[in-house]
Structure formats: structure tokens, C-alpha cells
C-alpha positions in Angstrom: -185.7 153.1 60.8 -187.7 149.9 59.6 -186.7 146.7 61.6 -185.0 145.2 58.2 -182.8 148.6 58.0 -182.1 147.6 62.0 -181.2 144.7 60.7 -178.5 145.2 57.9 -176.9 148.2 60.1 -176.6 145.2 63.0 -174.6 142.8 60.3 -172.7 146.0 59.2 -171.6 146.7 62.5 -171.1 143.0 63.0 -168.8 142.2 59.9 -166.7 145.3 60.4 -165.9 143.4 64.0 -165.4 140.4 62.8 -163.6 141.3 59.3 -161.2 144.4 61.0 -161.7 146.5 58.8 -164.2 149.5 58.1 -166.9 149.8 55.5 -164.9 152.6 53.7 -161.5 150.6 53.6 -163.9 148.0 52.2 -164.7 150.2 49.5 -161.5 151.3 49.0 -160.6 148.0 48.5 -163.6 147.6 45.6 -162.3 150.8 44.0 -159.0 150.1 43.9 -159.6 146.8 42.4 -161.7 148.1 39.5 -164.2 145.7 39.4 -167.4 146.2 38.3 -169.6 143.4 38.1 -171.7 142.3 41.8 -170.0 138.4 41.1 -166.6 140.0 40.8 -166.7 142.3 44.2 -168.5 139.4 45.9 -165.3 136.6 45.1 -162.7 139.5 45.9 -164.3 140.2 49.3 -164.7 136.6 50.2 -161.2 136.2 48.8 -159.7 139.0 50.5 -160.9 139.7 53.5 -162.5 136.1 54.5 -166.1 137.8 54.1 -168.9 135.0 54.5 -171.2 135.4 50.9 -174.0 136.8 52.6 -171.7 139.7 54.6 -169.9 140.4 51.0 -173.3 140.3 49.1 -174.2 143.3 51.3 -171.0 145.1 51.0 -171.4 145.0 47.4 -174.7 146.0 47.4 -174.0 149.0 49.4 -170.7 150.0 47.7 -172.4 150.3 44.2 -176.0 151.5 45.5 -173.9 154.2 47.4 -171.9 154.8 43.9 -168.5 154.0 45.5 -168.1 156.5 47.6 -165.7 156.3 50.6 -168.9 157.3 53.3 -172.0 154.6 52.9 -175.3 156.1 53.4 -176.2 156.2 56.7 -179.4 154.2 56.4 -179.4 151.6 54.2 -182.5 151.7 51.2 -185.5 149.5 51.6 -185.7 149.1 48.0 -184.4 145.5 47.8 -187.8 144.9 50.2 -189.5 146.8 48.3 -188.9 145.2 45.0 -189.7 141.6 46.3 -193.2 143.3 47.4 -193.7 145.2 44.1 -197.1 144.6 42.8 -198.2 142.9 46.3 -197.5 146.2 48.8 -200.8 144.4 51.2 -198.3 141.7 51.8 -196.1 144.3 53.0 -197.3 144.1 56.9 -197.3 140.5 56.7 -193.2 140.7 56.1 -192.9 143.8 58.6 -194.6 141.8 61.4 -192.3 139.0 61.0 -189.4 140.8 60.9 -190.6 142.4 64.3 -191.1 139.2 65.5 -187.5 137.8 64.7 -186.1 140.9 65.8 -186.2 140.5 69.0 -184.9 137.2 69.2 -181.4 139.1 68.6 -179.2 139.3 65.8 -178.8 137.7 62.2 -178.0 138.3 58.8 -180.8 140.0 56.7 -179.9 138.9 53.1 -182.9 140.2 50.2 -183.1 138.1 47.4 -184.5 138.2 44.0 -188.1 137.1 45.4 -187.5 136.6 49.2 -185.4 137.8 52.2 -182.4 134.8 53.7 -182.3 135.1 57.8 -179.1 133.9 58.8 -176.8 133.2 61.3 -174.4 131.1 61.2 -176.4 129.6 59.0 -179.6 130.4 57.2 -182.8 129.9 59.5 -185.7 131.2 57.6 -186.6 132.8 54.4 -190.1 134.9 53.9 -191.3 136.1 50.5 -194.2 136.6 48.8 -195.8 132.7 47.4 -198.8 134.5 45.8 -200.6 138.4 45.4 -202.3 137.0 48.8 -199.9 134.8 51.0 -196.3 135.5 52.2 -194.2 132.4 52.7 -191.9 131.8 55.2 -189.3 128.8 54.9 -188.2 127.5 58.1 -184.7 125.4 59.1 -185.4 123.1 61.5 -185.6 119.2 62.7 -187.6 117.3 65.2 -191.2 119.3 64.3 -193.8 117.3 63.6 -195.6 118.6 60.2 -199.4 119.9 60.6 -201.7 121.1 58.4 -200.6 124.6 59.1 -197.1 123.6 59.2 -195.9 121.6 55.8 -192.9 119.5 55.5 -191.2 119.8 52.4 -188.8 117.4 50.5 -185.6 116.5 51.5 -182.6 118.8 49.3 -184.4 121.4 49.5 -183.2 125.3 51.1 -185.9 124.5 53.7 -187.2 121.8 55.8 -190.9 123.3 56.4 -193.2 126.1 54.8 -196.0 128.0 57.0 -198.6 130.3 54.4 -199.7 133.7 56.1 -202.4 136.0 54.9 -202.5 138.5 57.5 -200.1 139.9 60.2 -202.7 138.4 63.1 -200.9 135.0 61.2 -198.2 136.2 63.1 -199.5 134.4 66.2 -197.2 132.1 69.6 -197.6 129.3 67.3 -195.4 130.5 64.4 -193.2 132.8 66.8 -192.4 129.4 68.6 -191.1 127.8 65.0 -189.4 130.0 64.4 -187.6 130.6 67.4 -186.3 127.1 67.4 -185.0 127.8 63.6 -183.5 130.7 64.8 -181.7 129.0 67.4 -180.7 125.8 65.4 -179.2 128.2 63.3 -177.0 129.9 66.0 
């Protein structure tokens, strides 16, 4: 099991705790209601069953990738990852050795995007997707770091407060562990 699959089983496991109920009285819920559009299953779950956006983004995700059905597929598919990496699969070991990294700092929220992945927690800490064909990005949430030329402020507003550019997993290095480590626990 990949560390991102790891990762969305953790916030299932998680959001069944926290919400009381299971992933299949969830669906239920979805099937009974007889929605069918993503926006429509996300406000219901929110609505419902006091679901943060990023927990009921997942559970709809799931519940129509796993066609409704009462028993979710026990590993969830990679193919949200793998979209975001279409086209740029060397850029693939950059994300899987920041993943690792994060991974063991404990547990968050693994939220895939369009074009990038949220980290969360309580709330979002990072973000890592591909910039270019050669360089991942990783957006980091965080205050009091002083901007470098490896580390780039960005403008105020925006979902991050700093960008790093990696073109290799050896990028991976203390340096950028540390950074994001101290997003990770800002975020907690």
C-alpha cells in the first residue's frame, strides 16, 4: 500500500471516529438521498453529518468511485495521484519521497486536487504538485521563516506563505524535512 493510500485509510478511520458513523451508513446516506452530482453529496455530508469539506470530498469520492455500493473498496485507487502526474510519471518519486517524509510525522488529511495534493490537519499545511514536466512544488503554511533562495516567500492572500522547487527525491534533504515539520505542526 503506497504511503498516500496509508494516508486516506488513516482519515477514513479518523472521520468514522469523529463523525460516528461508518463508511457504509455514509453511503447509505448518499443513496438514499439520490444525489448525484460531487457538489451535491459534498453539502449534504457537511450538512448532515458535520463532515469538515476535506473529510466529505473523500467520502464522495469513494462512494461514486466504488459505484455506491454499501462495502468501499478496501484500498483506496491511486488514480487521483496518478492523474496529477499524468504526462510527468519522473516527477512521481519526487511526490512519493515527500509523502514518506510527512508520513512519519503522524497523521493528516491527504486531499488530491485537480493539479496538486492539500495536507491537512486541522488546517491545510502543505500542498505538492507538479509546477513544470521537471520540478514538483511544494507550498508550505508557516510564519516566522526567513525566505532564502531555496525557500521563496510568496504574496500575502495567497493558499501558501512559501514555495520550495524540487527536481529530484535527494531534494528531499533535513533542510526541507525541517520546513515542513514546522508547517505540519502549525497546522495541528
Amino acid at each position: 500500500m503506497s504511503t498516500i493510500d496509508q494516508a486516506i485509510e488513516t482519515q477514513l478511520k479518523n472521520l468514522q471516529a469523529r463523525s460516528g458513523r461508518t463508511l457504509a451508513q455514509l453511503f447509505d446516506a448518499l443513496r438514499a438521498s439520490g444525489l448525484t452530482r460531487h457538489t451535491d453529496m459534498i453539502a449534504l455530508l457537511k450538512r448532515d453529518f458535520a463532515l469538515g469539506h476535506g473529510d466529505a470530498n473523500l467520502v464522495a469520492h469513494r462512494f461514486r468511485a466504488d459505484g455506491g455500493s454499501a462495502a468501499p473498496a478496501a484500498t483506496p485507487p491511486d488514480a487521483a495521484v496518478d492523474g496529477i502526474y499524468a504526462g510527468k510519471e519522473a516527477l512521481r518519486p519526487v511526490h512519493d519521497a515527500l509523502m514518506q517524509a510527512i508520513g512519519a510525522f503522524g497523521e493528516f488529511e491527504v486531499a488530491p486536487k485537480k493539479g496538486y495534493v492539500s495536507l491537512r490537519r486541522k488546517k491545510q499545511f502543505a500542498m505538492i504538485g507538479p509546477a513544470t514536466k521537471t520540478q514538483v512544488e511544494v507550498g508550505l503554511n508557516m510564519k516566522g521563516v526567513a525566505a532564502s533562495d531555496r525557500l521563496l516567500a510568496l504574496p500575502a492572500g495567497g493558499m501558501c506563505q512559501y514555495k520550495v522547487r524540487l527536481a529530484a527525491a535527494a531534494d528531499v534533504d533535513g533542510e526541507l524535512v525541517g520546513w515542513l515539520r514546522r508547517a505540519y505542526d502549525a497546522a495541528g
